[in-house]
C-alpha positions, 0 to 999 in steps of 0.5 A: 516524478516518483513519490517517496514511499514510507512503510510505518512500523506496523506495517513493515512488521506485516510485511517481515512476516509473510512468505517469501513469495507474497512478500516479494509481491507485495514490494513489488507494487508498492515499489510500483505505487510509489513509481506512479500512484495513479497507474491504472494498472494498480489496483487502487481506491479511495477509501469513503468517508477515510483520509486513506486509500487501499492498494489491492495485492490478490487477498491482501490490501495496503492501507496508505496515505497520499500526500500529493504535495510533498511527493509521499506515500505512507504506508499505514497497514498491510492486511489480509482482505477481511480483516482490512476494513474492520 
């Protein structure tokens, strides 16, 4: 059963402000995400010592929650690699 997938307003505000291309890729897998978070295909993490997870997009990292037992996904930040972890 698909997730329900919640894009916070930081995080939309990123995603507005990309170029087209990188935009369209990075909805694309977090459509995918919220499809099937465990797919092994997507390049996902847990964060150490953080209640988040990172969804790896060529440079960019999704920041996101994961709440298992209410089926959603919280999309928290959307960053460039290295300023993701500061």
């Amino acid at each position: 059963m698909a997730y329900t997938v919640r894009i916070k307003r930081e995080a939309a505000r990123k995603l507005k402000s990309l170029s087209q291309p990188e935009r369209i890729r990075l909805t694309e897998k977090i459509q995918a995400l919220g499809v099937n978070p465990d797919d092994l295909a997507l390049d996902v993490r847990k964060l150490e010592a953080s209640p988040f997870w990172r969804l790896r997009v060529g440079d960019w990292r999704v920041i996101y929650d994961r709440q298992d037992d209410v089926k959603v996904i919280a999309i928290e930040k959307i960053k460039p690699r290295g300023d993701t972890y500061k």
